[in-house]
LUMGU-212352 format. One record per residue (C-alpha): residue number from 0; chain; x, y negated, z negated. Coordinates in pm, 1 decimal. Example, Ala and Ser with C-alpha at 12.3 -4.5 7.8 and 13.67 -1.06 7.14 Angstrom:
! residues 2
> marvex gutor X Y Z
> 0 A 1230.0 450.0 -780.0
> 1 A 1367.0 106.0 -714.0
//
This chain:
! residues 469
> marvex gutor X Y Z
> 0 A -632.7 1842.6 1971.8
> 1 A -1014.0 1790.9 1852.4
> 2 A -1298.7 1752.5 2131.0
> 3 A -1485.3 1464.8 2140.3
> 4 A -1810.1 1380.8 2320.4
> 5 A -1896.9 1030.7 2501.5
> 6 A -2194.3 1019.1 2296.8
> 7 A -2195.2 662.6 2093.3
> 8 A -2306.7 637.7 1739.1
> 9 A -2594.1 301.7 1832.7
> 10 A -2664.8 270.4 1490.4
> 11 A -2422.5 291.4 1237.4
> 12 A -2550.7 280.8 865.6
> 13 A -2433.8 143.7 536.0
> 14 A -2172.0 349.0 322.3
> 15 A -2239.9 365.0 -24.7
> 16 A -1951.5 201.1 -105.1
> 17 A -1705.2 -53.6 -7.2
> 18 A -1379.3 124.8 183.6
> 19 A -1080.6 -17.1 392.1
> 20 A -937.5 167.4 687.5
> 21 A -573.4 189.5 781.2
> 22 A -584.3 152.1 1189.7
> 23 A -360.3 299.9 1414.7
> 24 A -435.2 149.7 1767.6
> 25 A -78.0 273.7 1874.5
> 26 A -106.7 600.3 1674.3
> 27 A 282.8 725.9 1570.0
> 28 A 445.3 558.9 1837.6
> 29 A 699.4 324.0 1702.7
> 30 A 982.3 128.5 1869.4
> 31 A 1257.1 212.6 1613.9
> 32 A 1315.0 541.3 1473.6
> 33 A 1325.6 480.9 1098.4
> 34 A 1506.0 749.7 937.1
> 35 A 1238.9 870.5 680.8
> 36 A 971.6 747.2 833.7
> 37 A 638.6 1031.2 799.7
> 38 A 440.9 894.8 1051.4
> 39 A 660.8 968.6 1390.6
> 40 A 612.8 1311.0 1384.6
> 41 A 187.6 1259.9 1407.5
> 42 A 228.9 1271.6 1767.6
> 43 A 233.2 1669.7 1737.5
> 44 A -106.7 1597.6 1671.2
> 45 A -219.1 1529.6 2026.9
> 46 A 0.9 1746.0 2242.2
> 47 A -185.6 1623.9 2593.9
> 48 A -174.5 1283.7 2483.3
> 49 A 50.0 1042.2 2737.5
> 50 A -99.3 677.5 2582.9
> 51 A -145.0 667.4 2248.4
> 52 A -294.3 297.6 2293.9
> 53 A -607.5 254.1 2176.4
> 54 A -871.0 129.6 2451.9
> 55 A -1137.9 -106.8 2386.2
> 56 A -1370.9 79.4 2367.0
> 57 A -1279.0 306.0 2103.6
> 58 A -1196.3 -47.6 1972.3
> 59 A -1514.0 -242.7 1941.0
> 60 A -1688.8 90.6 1842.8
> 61 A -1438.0 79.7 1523.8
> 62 A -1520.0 -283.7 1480.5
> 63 A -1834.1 -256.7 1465.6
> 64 A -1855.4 59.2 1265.7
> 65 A -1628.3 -93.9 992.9
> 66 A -1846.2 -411.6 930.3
> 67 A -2148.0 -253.7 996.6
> 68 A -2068.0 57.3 725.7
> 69 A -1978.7 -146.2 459.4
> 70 A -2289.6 -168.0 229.5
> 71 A -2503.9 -460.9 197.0
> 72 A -2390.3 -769.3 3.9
> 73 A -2007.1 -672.1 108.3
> 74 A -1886.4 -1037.2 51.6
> 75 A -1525.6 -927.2 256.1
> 76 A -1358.9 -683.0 488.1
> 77 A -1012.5 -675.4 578.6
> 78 A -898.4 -481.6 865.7
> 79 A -530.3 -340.5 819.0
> 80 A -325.7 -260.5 1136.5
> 81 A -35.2 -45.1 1121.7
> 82 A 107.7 228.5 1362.8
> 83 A 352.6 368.5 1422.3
> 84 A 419.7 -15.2 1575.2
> 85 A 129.2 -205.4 1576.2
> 86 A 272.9 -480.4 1755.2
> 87 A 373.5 -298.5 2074.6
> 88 A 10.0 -322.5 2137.2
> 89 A 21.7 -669.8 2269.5
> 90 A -131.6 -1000.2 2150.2
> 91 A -411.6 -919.1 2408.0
> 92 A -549.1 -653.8 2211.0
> 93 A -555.0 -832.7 1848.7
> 94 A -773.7 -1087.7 2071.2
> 95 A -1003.0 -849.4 2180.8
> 96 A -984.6 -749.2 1798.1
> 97 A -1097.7 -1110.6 1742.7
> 98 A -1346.2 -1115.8 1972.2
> 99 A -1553.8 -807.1 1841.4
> 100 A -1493.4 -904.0 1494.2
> 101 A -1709.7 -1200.5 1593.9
> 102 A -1963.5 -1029.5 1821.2
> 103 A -2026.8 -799.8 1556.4
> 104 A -1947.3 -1051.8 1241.3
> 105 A -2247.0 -987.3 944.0
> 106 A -2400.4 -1303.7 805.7
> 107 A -2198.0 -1391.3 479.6
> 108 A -1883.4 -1182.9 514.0
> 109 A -1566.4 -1289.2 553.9
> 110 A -1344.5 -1090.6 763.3
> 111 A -972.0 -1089.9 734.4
> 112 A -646.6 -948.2 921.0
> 113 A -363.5 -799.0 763.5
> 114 A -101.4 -681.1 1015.9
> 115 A 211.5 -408.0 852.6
> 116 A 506.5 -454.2 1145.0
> 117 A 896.7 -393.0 1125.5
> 118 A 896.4 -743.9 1265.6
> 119 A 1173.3 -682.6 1562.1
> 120 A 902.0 -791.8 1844.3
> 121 A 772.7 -1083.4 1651.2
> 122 A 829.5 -1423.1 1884.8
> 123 A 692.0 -1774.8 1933.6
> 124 A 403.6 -1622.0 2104.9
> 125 A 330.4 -1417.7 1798.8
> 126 A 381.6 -1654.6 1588.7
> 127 A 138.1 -1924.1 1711.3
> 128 A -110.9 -1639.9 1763.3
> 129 A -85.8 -1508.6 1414.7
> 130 A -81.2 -1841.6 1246.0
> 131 A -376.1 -1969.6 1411.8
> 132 A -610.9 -1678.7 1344.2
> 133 A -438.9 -1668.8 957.2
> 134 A -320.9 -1261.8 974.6
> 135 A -105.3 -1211.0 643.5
> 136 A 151.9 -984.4 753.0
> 137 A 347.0 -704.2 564.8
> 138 A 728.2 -704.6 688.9
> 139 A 949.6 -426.8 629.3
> 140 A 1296.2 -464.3 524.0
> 141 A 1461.4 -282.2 302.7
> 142 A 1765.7 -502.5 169.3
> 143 A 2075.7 -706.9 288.5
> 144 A 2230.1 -622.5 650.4
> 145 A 2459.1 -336.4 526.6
> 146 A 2172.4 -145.9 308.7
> 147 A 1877.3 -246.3 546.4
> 148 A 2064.1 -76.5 835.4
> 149 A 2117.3 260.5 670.7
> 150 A 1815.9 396.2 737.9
> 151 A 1630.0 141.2 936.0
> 152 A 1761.9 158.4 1320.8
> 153 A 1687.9 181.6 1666.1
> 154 A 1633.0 479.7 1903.1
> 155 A 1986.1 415.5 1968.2
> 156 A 2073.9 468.7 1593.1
> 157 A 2191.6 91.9 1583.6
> 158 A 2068.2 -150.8 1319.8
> 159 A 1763.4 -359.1 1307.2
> 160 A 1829.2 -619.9 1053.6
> 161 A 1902.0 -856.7 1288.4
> 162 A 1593.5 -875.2 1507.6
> 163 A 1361.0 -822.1 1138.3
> 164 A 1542.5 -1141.8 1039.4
> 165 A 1463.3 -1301.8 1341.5
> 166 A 1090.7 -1224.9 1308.1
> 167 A 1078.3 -1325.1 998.1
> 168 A 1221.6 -1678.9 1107.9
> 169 A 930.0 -1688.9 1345.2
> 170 A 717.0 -1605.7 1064.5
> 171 A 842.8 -1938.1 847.4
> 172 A 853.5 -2138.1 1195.8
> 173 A 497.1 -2099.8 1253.3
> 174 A 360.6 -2096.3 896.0
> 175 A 240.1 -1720.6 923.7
> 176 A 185.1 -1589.2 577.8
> 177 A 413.5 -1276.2 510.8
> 178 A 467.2 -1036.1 263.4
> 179 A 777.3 -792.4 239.2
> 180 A 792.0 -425.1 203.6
> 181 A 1088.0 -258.7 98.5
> 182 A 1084.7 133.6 103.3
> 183 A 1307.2 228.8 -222.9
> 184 A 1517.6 536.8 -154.4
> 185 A 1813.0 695.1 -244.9
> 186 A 2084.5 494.4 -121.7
> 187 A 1935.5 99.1 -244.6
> 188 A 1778.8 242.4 -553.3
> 189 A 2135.2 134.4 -674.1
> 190 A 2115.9 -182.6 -605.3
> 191 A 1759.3 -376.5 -754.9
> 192 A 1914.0 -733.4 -888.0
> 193 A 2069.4 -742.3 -520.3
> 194 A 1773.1 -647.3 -348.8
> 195 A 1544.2 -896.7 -570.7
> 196 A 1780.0 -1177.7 -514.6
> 197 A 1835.3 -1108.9 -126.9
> 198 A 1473.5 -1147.5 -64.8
> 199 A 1363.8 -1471.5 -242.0
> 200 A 1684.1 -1599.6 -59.9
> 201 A 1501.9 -1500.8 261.0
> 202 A 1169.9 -1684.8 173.6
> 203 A 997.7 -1414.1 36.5
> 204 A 746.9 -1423.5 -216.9
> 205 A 504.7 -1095.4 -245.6
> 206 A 749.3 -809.3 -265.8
> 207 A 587.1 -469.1 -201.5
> 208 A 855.0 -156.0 -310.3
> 209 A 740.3 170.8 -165.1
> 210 A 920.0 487.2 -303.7
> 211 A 1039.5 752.1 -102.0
> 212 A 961.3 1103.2 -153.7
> 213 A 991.5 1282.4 156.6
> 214 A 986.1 1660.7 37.1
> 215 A 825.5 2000.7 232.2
> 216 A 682.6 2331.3 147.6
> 217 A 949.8 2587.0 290.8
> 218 A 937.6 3013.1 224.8
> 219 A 1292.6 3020.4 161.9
> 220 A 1421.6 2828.5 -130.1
> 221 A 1696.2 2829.1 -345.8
> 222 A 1910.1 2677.8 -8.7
> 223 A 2025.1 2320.2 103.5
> 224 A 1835.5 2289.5 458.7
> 225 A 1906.2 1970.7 720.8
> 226 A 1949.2 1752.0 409.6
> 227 A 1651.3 1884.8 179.1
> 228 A 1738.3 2020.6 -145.0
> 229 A 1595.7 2265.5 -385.6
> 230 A 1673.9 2102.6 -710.4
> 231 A 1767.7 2377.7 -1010.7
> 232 A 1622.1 2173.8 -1316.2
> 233 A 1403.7 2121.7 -1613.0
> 234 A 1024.8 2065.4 -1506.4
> 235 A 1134.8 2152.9 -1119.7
> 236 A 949.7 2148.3 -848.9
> 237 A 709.1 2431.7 -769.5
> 238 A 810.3 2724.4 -578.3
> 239 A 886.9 2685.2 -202.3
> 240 A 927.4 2262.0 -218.4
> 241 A 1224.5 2071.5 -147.4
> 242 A 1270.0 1738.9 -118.6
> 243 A 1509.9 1529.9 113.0
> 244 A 1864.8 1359.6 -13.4
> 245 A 1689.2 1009.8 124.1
> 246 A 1458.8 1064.4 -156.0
> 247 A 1451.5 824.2 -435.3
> 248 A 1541.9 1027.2 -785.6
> 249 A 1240.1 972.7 -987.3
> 250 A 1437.5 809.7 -1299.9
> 251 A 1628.2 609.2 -1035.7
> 252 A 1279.1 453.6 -956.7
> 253 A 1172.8 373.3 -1290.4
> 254 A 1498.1 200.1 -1301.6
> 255 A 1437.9 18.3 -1006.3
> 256 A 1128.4 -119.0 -1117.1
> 257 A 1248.8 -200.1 -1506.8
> 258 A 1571.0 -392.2 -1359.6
> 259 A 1342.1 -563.1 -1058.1
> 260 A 1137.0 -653.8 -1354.5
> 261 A 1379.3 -787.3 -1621.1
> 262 A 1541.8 -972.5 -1303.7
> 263 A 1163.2 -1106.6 -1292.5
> 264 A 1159.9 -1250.8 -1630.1
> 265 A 1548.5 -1377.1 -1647.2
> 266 A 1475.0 -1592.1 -1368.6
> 267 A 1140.0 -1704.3 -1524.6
> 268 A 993.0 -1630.2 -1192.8
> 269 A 617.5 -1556.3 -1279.2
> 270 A 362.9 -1737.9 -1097.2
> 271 A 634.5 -1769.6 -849.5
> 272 A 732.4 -1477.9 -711.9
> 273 A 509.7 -1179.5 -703.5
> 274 A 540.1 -821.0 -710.8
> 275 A 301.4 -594.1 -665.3
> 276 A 393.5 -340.9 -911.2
> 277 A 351.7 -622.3 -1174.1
> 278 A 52.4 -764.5 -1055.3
> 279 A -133.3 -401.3 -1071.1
> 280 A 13.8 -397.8 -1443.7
> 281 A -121.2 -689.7 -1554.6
> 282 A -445.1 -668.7 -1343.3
> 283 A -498.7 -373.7 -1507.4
> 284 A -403.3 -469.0 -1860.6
> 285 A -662.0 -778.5 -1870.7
> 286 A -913.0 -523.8 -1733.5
> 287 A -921.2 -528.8 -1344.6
> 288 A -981.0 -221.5 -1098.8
> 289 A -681.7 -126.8 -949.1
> 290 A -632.9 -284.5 -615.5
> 291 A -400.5 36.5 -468.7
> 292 A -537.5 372.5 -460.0
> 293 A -179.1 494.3 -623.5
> 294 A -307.7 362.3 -937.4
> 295 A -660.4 413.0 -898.3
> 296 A -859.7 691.3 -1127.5
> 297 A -996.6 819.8 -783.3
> 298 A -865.4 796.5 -432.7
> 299 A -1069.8 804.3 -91.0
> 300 A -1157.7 481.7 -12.3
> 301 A -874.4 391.6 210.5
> 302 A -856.3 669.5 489.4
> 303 A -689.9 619.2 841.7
> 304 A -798.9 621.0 1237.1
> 305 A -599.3 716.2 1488.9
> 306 A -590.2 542.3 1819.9
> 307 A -838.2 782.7 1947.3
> 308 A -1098.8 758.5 1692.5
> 309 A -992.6 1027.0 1491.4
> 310 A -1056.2 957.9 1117.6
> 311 A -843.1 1126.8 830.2
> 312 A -850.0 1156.8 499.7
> 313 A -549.9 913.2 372.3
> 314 A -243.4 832.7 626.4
> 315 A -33.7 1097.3 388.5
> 316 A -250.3 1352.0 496.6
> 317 A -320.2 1321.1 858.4
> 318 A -333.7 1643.0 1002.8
> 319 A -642.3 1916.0 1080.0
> 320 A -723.5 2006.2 732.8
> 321 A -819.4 1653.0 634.2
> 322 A -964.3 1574.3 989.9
> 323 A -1292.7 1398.7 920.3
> 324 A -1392.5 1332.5 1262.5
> 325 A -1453.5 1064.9 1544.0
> 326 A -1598.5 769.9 1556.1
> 327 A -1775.8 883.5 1896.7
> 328 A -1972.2 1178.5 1701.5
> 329 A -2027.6 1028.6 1372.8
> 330 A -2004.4 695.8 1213.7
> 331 A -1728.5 558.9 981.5
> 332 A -2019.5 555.6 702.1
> 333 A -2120.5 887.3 761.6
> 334 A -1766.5 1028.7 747.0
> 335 A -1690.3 843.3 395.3
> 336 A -1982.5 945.6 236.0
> 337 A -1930.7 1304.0 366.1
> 338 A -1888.7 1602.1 110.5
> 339 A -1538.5 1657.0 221.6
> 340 A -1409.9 1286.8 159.9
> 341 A -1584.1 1282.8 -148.4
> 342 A -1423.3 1605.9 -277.6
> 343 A -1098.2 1435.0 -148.3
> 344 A -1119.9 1165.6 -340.0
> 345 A -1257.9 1278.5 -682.5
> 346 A -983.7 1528.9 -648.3
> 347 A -759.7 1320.9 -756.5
> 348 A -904.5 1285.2 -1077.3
> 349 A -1032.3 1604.7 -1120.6
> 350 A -728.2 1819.3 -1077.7
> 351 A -504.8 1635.7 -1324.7
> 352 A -262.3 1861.9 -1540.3
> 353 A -342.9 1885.8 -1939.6
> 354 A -4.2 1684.1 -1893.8
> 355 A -140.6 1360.4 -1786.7
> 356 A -515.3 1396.9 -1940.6
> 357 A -266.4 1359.3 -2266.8
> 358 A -37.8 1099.7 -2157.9
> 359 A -104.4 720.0 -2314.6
> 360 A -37.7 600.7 -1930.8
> 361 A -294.3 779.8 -1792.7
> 362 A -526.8 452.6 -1696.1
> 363 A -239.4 334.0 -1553.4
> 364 A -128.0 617.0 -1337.7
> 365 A -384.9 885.1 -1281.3
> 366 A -115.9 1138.5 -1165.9
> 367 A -21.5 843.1 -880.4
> 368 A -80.4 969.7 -509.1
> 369 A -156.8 1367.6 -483.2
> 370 A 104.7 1365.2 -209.9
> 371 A 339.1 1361.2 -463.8
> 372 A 233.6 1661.5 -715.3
> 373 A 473.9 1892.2 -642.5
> 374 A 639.3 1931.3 -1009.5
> 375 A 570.7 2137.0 -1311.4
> 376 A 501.5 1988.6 -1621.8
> 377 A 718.4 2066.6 -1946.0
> 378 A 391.2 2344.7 -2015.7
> 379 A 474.0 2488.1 -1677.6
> 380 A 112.6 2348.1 -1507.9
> 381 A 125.3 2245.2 -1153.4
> 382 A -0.6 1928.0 -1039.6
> 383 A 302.4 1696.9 -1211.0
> 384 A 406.6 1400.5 -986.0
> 385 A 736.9 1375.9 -820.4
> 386 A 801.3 1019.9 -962.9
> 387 A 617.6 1089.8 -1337.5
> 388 A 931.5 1002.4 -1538.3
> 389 A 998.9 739.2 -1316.7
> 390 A 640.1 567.7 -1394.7
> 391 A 652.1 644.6 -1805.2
> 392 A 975.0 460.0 -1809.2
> 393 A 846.4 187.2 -1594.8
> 394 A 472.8 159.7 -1825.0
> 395 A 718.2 187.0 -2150.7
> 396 A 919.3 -77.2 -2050.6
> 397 A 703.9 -380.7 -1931.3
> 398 A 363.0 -275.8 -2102.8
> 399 A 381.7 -479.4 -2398.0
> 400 A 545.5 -803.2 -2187.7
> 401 A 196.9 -755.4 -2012.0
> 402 A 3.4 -770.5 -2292.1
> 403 A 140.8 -1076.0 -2407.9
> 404 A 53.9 -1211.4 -2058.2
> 405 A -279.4 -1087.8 -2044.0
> 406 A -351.7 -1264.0 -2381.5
> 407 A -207.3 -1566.7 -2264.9
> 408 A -459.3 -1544.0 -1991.5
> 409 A -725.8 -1473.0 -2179.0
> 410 A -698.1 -1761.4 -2387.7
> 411 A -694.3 -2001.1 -2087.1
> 412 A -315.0 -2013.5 -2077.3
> 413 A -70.0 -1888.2 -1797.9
> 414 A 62.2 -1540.7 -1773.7
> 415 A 445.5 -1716.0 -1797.6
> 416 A 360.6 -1855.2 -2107.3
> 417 A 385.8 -1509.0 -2278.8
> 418 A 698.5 -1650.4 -2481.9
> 419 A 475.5 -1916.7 -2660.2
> 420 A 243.2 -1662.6 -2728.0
> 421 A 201.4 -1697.2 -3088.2
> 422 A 233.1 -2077.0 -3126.1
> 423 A -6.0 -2066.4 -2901.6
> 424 A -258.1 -1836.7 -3096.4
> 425 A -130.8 -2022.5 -3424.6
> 426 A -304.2 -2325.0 -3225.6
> 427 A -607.6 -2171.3 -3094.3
> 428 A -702.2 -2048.9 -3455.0
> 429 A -731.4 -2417.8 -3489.7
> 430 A -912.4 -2488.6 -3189.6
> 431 A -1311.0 -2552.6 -3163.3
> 432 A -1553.6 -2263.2 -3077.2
> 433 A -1627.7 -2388.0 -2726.9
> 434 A -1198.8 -2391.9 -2684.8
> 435 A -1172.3 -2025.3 -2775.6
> 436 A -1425.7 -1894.1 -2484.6
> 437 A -1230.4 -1629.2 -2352.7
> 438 A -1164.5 -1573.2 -1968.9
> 439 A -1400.2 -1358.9 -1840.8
> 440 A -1290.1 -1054.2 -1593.1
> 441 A -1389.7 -999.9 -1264.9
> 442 A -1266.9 -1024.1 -878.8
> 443 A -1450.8 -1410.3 -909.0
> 444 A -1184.8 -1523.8 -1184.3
> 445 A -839.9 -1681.6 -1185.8
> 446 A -564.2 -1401.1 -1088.4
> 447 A -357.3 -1309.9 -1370.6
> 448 A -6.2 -1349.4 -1119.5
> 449 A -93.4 -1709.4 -1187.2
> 450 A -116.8 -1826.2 -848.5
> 451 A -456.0 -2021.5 -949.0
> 452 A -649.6 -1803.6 -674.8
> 453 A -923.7 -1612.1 -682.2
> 454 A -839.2 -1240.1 -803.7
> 455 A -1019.6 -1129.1 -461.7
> 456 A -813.0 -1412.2 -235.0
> 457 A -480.9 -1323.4 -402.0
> 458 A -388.8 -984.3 -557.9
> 459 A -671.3 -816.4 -505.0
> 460 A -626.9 -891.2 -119.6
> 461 A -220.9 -875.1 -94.9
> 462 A -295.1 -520.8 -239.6
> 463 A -520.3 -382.0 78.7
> 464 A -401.0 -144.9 336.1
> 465 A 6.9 -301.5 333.6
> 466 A 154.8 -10.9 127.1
> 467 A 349.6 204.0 452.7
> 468 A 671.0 156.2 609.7
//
């Protein structure tokens, strides 16, 4: 689609600040055919395109680019595969990823893997491969056999839970260090305790819930067409948008989250199992940036490349209009510091309804991710996201269980210890001055989940470029 020149960028400098890429060495190409999955149609994209692999040298010029554009003192870079199918690629190229990540390693920083797969080609082979060179890997699965299979099949429309389970056996077989993703949609938005309990009874313990919107801009409205629906209703959607039946109703989300939650707390679970909804709450309540760009003030700093080169904006918005270039013409630093990505991401901020400037969530929401602003707000401005009521319920609900935790933590306690709280701060008023130095906050200090990590080894990592399906 976009020409490209052979000319190499020798040189790449510094960005002026940190940012993670979402890679797509296989592009859209995917060996299932997910039912709501955005990405599979991306191969429009490149019409003349027969391989959508990426070759190596497109490779090592990314690898290089990435370390070498991160600005000076960068202590960490992770690089996050995804596709499409990442894994289709081969264990040969993830060890020519290795071997350019050390070729072109920078004194001091630690690099890292993460790896987002459906899991149905993982094997011993993987699994030795991935535990030895420590990837964390996101694995999707959406509930038990009968919901999982809904949506989630094969190009011959049969289910896939099987062969996910299977990799996921491989996974605990070989000590690789997984997380699991489950995309929240219409169908198991009904069913959170089930969901919660299903996957700590598969060995789970990071759960990642994506919602669902899928929803287009159409001429015609006021119609039902190939499942999307134009819904008639107070603070509707903006004229010409409809979103699909798959979609997850944005109450039904917030009550997702609140039962997932409560389910969280009846089980006394914290420090245990975590999720990263309720990480980012508490992270946020005791002070720390937002480790998602969905809950960040701004938004930018996590764009995608295509298996060609191509950069783009954000993997929602991969297509011409957010086309930033190629890493042949102009380096990764270049094209994140560039007018256009800037504008991108301060957009975010910047084109907030009077709605949300007003709302008492706003530091924990920012409007969530601009793919999603397709409602009116109860003033009739544009701009209101597709999920709003969904968050407000979900903030209402567990904000002031957080900031019982975050006082806990601040005090040198545990985050599960939020029932105690007040014996405990009956105690601490007791307590010498050097026993009531608060924690201080920072990427350097404990994580608030209570794993006893490092914010930046825990949370703050789990929460980098593993948010698709």
């Amino acid at each position: 689609m976009f020409g490209h020149t052979d000319s190499q960028v020798k040189h790449p400098r510094s960005a002026k600040e940190v940012f993670h890429m979402l890679a797509k060495p296989i592009g859209p190409v995917c060996n299932i055919d997910c039912a709501y999955c955005f990405y599979l149609d991306k191969t429009k994209l490149y019409p003349e395109t027969k391989s959508f692999k990426m070759n190596e040298a497109t490779l090592e010029q990314y690898v290089q680019q990435y370390i070498q554009g991160q600005p000076a003192g960068t202590p960490e870079v992770t690089f996050g595969w995804q596709g499409g199918e990442p894994t289709m690629m081969g264990i040969p190229f993830f060890e020519n990823v290795l071997k350019y990540q050390k070729k072109h390693h920078r004194q001091g920083m630690a690099i890292k893997n993460a790896l987002q797969t459906n899991g149905t080609l993982l094997n011993d082979n993987w699994g030795k491969f991935l535990h030895e060179h420590n990837f964390l890997l996101g694995i999707s699965i959406d509930g038990p056999e009968a919901i999982h299979n809904i949506f989630r099949y094969d190009k011959k429309q049969r289910g896939t839970f099987k062969q996910v389970m299977q990799g996921i056996e491989i996974c605990q077989k070989h000590e690789v260090e997984f997380n699991t993703l489950t995309v929240v949609q219409s169908h198991n938005g009904d069913y959170p305790i089930l969901i919660y309990d299903f996957l700590k009874e598969i060995g789970s313990t990071f759960f990642q819930f994506i919602p669902i919107v899928e929803h287009s801009f159409q001429q015609e409205s006021g119609k039902e067409t190939d499942g999307m629906i134009f819904p008639n209703q107070e603070n509707a959607l903006q004229p010409g948008f409809a979103v699909h039946q798959r979609s997850v109703g944005s109450e039904q989300f917030g009550g997702f989250l609140n039962q997932i939650f409560d389910r969280w707390l009846e089980k006394n679970d914290i420090g245990e199992i975590f999720v990263r909804d309720f990480e980012m709450m508490l992270g946020l309540v005791m002070g720390f940036p937002s480790a998602t760009c969905v809950n960040s003030e701004t938004c930018g700093h996590a764009p995608a490349i295509e298996h060609n080169g191509d950069l783009y904006s954000c993997d929602h918005f991969v297509d011409s209009e957010y086309f930033l270039g190629n890493t042949s013409e102009r380096s990764l630093a270049e094209m994140m510091d560039s007018p256009q990505q800037t504008k991108f991401g301060t957009d975010k901020r910047d084109s907030l309804p009077q709605f949300c400037l007003d709302c008492d969530f706003l530091k924990y929401c920012w409007g969530a991710c601009p793919k999603d602003r397709i409602k009116f707000t109860p003033q009739k401005e544009k701009g209101l996201n597709y999920l709003c009521e969904g968050y407000q319920a979900f903030y209402s609900h567990t904000e002031p269980y957080f900031q019982k935790m975050a006082e806990c933590l601040r005090m040198g306690y545990l985050a599960k210890d939020w029932k105690k709280l007040e014996k405990l701060k009956r105690a601490a008023r007791k307590a010498s001055p050097a026993q009531k130095q608060q924690v201080r906050v920072g990427r350097n200090v404990t994580c608030p989940c209570g794993s006893g990590k490092k914010y930046k080894k825990c949370c703050g990592y789990r929460g980098e470029g593993m948010a698709k399906p």
